[in-house]
NULUM-706242 format. One record per residue: residue number from 1; residue in one letter; chain; x, y, z of N, C-alpha, C, O, CB in turn. Coordinates in nm, 3 decimals. Glycine has a CB too. Layout:
BEGIN
SITE,mipa,roza,miza,n.X,n.Y,n.Z,ca.X,ca.Y,ca.Z,c.X,c.Y,c.Z,o.X,o.Y,o.Z,cb.X,cb.Y,cb.Z
SITE,NUM,a,A,X,Y,Z,X,Y,Z,X,Y,Z,X,Y,Z,X,Y,Z;
...
This chain:
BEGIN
SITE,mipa,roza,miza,n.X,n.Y,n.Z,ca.X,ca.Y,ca.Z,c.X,c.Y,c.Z,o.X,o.Y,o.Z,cb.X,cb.Y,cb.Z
SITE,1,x,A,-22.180,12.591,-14.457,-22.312,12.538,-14.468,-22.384,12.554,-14.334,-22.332,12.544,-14.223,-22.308,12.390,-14.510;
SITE,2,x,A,-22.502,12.580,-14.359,-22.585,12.597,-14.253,-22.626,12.497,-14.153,-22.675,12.395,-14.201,-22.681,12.637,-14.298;
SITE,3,x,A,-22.619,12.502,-14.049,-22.672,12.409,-13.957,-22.819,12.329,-13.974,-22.892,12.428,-13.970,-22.676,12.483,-13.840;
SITE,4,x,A,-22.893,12.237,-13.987,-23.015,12.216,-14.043,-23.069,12.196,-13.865,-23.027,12.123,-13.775,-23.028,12.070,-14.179;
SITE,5,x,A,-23.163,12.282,-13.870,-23.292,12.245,-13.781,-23.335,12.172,-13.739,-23.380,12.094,-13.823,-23.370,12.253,-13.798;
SITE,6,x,A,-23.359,12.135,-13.606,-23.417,12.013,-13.544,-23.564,12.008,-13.578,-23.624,12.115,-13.570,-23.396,12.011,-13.389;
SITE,7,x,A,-23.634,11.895,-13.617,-23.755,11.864,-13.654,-23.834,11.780,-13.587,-23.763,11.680,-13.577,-23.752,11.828,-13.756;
SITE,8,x,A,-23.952,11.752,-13.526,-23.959,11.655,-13.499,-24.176,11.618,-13.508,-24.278,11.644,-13.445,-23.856,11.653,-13.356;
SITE,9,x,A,-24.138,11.558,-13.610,-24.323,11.518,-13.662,-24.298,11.684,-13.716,-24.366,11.760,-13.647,-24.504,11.472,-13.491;
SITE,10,x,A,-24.234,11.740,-13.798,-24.272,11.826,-13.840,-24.240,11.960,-13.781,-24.178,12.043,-13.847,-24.374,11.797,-13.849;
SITE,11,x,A,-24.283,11.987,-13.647,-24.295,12.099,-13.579,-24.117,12.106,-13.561,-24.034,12.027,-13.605,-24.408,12.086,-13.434;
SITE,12,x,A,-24.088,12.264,-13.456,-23.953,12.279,-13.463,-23.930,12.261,-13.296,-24.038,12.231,-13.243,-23.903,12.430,-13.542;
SITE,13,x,A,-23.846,12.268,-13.221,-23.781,12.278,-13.069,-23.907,12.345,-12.989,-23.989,12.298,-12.910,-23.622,12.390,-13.059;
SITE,14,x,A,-23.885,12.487,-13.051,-23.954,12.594,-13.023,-24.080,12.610,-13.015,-24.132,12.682,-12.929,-23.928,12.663,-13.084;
SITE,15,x,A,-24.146,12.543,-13.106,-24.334,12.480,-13.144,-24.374,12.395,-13.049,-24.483,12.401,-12.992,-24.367,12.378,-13.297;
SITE,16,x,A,-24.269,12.294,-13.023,-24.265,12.205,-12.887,-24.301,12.218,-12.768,-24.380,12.156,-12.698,-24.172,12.179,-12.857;
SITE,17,x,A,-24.192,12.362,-12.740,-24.177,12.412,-12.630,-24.311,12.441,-12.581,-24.360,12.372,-12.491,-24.092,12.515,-12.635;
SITE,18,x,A,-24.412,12.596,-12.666,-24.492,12.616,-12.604,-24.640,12.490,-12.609,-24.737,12.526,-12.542,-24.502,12.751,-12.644;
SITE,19,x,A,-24.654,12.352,-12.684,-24.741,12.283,-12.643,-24.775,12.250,-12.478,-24.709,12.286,-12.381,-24.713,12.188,-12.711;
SITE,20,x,A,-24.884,12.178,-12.479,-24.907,12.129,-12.300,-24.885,11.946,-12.358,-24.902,11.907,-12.474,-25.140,12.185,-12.198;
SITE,21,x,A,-24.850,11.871,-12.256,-24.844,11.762,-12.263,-24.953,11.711,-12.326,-24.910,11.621,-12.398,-24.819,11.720,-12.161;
SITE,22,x,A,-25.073,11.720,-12.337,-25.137,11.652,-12.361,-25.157,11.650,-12.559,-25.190,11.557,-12.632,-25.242,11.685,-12.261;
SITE,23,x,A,-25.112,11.823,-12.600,-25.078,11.840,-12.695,-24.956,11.805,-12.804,-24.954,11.808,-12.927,-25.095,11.914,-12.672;
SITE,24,x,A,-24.868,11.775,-12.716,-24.719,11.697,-12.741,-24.784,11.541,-12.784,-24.771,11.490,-12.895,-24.597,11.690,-12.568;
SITE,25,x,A,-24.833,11.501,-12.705,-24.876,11.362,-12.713,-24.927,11.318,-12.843,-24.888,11.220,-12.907,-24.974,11.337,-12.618;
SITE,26,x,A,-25.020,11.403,-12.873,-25.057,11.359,-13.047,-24.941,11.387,-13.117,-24.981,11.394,-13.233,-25.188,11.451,-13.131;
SITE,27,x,A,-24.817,11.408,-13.117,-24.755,11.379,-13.216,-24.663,11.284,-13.181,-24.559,11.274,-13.247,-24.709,11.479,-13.272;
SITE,28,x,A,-24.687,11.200,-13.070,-24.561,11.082,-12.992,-24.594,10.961,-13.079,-24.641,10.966,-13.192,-24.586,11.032,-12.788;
SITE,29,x,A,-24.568,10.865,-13.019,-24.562,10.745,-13.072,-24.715,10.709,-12.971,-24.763,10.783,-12.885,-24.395,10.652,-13.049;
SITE,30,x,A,-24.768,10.569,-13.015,-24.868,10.505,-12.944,-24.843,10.503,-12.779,-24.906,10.561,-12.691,-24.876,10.363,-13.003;
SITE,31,x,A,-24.716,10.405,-12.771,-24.682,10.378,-12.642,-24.650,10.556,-12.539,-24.690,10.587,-12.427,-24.529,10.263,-12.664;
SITE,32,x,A,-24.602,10.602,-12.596,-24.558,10.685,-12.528,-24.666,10.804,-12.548,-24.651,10.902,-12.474,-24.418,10.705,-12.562;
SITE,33,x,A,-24.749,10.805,-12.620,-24.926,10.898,-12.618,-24.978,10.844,-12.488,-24.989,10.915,-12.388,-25.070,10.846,-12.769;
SITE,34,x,A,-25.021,10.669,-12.494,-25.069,10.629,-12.348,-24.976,10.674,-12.255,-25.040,10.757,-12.191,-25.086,10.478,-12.325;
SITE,35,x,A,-24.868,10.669,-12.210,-24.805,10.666,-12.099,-24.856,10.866,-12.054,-24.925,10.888,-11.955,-24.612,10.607,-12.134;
SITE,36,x,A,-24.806,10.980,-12.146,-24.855,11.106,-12.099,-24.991,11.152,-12.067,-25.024,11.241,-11.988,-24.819,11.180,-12.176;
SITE,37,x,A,-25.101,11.038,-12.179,-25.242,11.034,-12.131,-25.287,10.984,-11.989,-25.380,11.031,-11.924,-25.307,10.956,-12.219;
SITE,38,x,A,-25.198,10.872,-11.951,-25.257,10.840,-11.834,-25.183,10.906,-11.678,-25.207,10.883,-11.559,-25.255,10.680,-11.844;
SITE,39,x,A,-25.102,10.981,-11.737,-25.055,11.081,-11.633,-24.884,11.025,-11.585,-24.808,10.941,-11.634,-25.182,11.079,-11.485;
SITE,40,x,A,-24.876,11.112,-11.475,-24.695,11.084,-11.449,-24.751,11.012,-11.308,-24.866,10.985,-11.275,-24.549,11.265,-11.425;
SITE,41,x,A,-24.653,10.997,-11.256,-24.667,10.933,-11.131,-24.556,11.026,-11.025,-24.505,11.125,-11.077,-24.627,10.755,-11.151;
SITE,42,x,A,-24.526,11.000,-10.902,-24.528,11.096,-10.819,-24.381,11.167,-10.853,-24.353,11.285,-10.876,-24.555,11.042,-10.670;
SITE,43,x,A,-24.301,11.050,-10.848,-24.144,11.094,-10.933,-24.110,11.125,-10.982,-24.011,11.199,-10.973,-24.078,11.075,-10.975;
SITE,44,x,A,-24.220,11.060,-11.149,-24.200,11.204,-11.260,-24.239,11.306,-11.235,-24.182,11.396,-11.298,-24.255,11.209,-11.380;
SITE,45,x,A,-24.349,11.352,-11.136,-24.367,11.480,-11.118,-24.250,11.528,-11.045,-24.218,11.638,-11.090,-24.492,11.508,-11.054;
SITE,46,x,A,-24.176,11.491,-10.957,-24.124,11.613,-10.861,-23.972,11.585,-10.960,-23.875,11.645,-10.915,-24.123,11.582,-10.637;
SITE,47,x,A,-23.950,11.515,-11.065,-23.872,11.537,-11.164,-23.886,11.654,-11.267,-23.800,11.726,-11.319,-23.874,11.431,-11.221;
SITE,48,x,A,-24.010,11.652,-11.279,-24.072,11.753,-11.369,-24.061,11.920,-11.316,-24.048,12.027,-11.376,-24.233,11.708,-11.383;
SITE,49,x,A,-24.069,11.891,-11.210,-24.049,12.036,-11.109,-23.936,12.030,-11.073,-23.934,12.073,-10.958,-24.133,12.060,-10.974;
SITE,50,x,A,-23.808,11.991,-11.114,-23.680,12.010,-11.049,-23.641,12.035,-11.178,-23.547,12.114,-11.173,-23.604,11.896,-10.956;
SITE,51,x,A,-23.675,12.002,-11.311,-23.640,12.015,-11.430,-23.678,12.188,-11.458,-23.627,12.267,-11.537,-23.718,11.897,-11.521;
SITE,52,x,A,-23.769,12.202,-11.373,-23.811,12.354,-11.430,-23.764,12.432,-11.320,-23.732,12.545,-11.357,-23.983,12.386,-11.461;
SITE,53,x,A,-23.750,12.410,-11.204,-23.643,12.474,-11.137,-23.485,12.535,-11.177,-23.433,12.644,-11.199,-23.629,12.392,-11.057;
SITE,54,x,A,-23.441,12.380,-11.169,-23.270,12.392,-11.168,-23.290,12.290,-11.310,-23.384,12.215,-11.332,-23.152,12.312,-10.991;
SITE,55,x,A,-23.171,12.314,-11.395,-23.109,12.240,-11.522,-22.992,12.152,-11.521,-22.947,12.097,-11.621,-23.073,12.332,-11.613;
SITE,56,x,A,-22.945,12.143,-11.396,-22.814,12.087,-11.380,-22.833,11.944,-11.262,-22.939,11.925,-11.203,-22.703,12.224,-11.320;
SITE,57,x,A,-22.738,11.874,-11.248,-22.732,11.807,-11.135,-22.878,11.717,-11.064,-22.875,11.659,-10.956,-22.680,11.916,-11.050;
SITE,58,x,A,-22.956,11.722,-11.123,-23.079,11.637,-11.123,-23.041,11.495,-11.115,-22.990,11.443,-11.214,-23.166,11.660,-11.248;
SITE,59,x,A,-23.063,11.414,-10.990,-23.038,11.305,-10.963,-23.212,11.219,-10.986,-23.311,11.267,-10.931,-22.959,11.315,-10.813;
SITE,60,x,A,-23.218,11.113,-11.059,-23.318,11.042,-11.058,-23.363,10.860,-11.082,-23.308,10.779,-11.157,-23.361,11.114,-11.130;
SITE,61,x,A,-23.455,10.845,-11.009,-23.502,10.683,-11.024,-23.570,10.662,-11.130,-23.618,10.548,-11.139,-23.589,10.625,-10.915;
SITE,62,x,A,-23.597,10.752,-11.236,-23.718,10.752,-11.297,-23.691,10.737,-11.419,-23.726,10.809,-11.512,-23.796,10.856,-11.276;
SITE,63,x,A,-23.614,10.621,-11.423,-23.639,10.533,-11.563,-23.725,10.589,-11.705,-23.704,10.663,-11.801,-23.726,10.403,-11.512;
SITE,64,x,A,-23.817,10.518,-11.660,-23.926,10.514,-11.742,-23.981,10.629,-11.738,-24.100,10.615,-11.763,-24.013,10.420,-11.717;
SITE,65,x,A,-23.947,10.760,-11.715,-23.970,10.902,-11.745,-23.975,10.916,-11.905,-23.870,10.879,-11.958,-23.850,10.996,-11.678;
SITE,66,x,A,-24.069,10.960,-11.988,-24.058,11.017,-12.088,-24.031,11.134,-12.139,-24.118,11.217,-12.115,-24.117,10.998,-12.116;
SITE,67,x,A,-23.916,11.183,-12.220,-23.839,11.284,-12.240,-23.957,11.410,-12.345,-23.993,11.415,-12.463,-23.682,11.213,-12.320;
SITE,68,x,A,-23.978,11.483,-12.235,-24.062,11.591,-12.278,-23.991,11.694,-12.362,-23.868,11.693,-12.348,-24.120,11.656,-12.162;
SITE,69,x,A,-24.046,11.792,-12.456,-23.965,11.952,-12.503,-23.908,12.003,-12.398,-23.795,12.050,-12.411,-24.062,12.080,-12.558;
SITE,70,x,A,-23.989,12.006,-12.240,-23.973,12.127,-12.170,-23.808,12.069,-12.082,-23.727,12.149,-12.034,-24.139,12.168,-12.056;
SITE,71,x,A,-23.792,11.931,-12.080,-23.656,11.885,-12.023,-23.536,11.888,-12.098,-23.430,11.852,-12.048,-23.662,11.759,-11.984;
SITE,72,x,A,-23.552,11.948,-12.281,-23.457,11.927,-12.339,-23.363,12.081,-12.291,-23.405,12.185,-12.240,-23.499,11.890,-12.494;
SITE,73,x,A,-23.202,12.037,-12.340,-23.138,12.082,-12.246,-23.091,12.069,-12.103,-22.996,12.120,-12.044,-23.170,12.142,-12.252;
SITE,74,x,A,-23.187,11.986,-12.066,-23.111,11.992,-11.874,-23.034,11.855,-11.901,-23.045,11.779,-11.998,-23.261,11.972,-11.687;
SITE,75,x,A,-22.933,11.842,-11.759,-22.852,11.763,-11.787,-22.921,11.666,-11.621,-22.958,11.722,-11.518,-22.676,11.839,-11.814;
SITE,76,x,A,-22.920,11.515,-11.646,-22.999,11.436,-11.523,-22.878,11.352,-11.528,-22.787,11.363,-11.610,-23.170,11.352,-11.545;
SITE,77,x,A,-22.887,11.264,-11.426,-22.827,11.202,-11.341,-22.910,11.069,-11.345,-23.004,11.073,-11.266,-22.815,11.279,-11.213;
SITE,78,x,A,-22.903,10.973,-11.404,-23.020,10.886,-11.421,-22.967,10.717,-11.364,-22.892,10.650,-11.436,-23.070,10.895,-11.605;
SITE,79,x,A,-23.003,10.678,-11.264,-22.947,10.558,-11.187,-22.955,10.435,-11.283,-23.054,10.389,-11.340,-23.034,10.529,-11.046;
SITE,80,x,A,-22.845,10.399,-11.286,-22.816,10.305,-11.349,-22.837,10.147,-11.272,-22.811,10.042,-11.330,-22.687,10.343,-11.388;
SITE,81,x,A,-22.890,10.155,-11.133,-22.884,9.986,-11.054,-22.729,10.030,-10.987,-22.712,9.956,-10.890,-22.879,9.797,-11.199;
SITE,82,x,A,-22.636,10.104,-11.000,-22.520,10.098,-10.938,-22.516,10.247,-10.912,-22.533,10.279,-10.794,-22.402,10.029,-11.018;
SITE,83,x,A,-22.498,10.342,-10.995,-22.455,10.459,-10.994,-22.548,10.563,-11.053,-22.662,10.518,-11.061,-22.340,10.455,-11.051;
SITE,84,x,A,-22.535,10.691,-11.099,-22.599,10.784,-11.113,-22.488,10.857,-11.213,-22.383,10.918,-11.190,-22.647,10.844,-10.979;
SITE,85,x,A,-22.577,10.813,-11.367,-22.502,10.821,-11.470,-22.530,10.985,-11.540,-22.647,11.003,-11.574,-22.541,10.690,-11.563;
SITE,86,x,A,-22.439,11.097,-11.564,-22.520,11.211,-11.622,-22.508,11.193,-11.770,-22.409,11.171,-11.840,-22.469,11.360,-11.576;
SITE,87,x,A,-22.653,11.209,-11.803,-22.702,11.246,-12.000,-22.735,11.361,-11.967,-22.783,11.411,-11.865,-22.851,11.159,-12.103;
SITE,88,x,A,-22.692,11.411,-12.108,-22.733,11.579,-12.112,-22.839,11.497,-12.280,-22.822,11.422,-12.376,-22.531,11.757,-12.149;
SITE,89,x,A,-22.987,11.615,-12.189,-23.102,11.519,-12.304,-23.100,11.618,-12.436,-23.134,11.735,-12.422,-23.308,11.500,-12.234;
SITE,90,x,A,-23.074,11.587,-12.517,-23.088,11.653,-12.653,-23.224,11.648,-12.761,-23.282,11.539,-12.760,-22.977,11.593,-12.724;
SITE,91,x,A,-23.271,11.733,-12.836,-23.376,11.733,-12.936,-23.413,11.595,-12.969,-23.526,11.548,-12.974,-23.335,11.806,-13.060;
SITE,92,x,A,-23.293,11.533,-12.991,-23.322,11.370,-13.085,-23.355,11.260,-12.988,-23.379,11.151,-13.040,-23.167,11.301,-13.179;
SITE,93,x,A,-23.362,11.268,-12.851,-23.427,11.221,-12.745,-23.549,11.206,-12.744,-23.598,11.096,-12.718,-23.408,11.277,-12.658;
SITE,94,x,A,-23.619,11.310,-12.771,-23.795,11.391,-12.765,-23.850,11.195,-12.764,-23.794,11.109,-12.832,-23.873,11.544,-12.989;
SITE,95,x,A,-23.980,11.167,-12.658,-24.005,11.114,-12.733,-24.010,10.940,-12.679,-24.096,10.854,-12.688,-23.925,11.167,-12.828;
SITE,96,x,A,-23.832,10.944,-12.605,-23.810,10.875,-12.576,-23.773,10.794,-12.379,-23.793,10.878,-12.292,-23.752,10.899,-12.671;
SITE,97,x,A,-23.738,10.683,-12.337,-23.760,10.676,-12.182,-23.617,10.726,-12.125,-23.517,10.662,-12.156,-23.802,10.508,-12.124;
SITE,98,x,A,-23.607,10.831,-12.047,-23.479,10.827,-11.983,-23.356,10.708,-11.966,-23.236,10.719,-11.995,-23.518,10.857,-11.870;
SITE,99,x,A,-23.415,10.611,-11.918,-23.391,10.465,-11.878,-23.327,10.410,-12.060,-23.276,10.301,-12.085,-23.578,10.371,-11.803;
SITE,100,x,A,-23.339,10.465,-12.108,-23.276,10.362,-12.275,-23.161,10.445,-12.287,-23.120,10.416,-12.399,-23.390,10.365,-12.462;
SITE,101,x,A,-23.078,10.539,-12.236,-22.998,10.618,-12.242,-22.864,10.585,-12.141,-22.747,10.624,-12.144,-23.071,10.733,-12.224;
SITE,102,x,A,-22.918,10.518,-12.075,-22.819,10.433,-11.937,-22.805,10.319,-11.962,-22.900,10.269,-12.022,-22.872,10.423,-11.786;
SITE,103,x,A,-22.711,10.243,-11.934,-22.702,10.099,-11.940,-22.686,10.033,-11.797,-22.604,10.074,-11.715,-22.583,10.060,-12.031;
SITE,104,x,A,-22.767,9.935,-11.777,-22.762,9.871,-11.641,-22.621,9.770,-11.649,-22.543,9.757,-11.555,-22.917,9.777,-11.609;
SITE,105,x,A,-22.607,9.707,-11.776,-22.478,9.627,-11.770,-22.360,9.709,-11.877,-22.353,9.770,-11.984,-22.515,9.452,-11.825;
SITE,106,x,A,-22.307,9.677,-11.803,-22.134,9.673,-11.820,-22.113,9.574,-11.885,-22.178,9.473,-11.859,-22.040,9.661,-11.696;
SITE,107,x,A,-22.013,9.572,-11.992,-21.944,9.464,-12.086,-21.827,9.399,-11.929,-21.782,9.458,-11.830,-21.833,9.566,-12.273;
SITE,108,x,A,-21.819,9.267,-11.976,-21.703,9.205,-11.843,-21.599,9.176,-11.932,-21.608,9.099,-12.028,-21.748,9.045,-11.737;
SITE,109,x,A,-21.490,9.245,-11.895,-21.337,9.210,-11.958,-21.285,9.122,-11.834,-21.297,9.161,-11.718,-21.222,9.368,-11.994;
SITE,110,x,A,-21.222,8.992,-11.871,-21.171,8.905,-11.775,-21.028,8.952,-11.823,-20.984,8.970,-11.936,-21.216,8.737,-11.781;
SITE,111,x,A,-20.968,8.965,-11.694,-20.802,8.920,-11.680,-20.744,8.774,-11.709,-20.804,8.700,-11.787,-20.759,8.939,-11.531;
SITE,112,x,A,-20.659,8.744,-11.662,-20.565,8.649,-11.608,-20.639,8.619,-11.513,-20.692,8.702,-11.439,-20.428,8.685,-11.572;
SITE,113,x,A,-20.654,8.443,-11.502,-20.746,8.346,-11.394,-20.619,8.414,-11.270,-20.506,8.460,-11.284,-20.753,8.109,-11.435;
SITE,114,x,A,-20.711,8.391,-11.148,-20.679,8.383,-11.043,-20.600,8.288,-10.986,-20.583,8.197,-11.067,-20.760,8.392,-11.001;
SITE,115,x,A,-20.517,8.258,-10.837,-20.453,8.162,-10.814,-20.561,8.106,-10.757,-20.651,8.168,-10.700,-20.333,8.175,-10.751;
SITE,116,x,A,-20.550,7.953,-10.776,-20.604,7.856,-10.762,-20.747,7.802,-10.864,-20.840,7.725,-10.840,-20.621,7.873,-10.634;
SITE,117,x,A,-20.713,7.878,-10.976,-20.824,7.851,-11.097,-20.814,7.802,-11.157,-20.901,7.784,-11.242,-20.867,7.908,-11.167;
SITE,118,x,A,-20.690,7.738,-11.157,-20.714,7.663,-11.247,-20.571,7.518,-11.168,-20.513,7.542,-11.063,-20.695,7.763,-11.423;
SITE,119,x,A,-20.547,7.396,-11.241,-20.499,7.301,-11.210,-20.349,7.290,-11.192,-20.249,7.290,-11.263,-20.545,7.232,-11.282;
SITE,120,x,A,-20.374,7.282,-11.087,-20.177,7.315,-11.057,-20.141,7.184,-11.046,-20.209,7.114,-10.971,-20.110,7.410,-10.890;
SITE,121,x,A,-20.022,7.122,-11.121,-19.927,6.999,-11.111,-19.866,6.941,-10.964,-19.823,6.831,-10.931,-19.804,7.039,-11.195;
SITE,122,x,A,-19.882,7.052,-10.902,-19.843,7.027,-10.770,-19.939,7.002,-10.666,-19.904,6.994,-10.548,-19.774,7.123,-10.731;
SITE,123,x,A,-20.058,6.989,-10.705,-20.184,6.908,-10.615,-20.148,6.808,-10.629,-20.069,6.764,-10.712,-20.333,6.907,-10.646;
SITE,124,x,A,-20.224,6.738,-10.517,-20.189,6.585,-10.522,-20.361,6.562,-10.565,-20.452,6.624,-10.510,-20.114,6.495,-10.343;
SITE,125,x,A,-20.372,6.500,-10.632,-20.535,6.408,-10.630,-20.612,6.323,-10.570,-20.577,6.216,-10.522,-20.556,6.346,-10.701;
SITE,126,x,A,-20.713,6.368,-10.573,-20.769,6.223,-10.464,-20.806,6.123,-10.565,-20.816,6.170,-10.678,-20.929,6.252,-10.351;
SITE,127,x,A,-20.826,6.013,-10.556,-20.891,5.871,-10.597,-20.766,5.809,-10.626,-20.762,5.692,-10.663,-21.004,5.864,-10.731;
């Protein structure tokens, strides 16, 4: 069976590709139409130009970057508050904020309490 085609509002990867942002935008969502209408800011740009440079190894702060056609395929490095996590951005991304792809928290698995955590028989008490 055949592989089925990435779609997205209709158009294909490729239809994507050659739009300009501002043309991409009418087919985004509300929130994310305003955010490409009112422009990138300085980060997403020199993200945007490292994306069309190099495809690999892209280290970034930029969260709230919205995942364009022209970035699908590259693989970023996207800071998590601790580290610099790599997503490789795929078709089904389009659309969406870099930043929802990373997680700032970690699930906490506790061990075994520590010594002195808990009530040892061999304290003496005060009162």
């Amino acid at each position: 069976m055949a592989k089925k085609e990435f779609m997205y509002r209709g158009k294909t990867l490729d239809e994507l590709k050659t739009l300009s942002h501002k043309e991409f935008a009418q087919y985004a969502t509300s929130s994310t139409r305003r955010k490409i209408l009112r422009g990138f800011n300085d980060r997403e740009k020199k993200l945007l130009e490292d994306v069309k440079v190099k495809k690999k190894n892209i280290e970034t702060h930029a969260r709230e970057m919205i995942i364009l056609p022209e970035m699908v395929g590259a693989t970023i490095k996207i800071y998590s508050g601790k580290t610099f996590d790599p997503v490789l951005l795929e078709p089904d991304m389009l659309g969406h904020c870099l930043g929802e792809f990373v997680l700032t928290r970690r699930t906490v698995k506790h061990n075994a309490p520590g010594i002195g955590a808990t009530r040892s028989s061999a304290a003496q008490q005060k009162g």
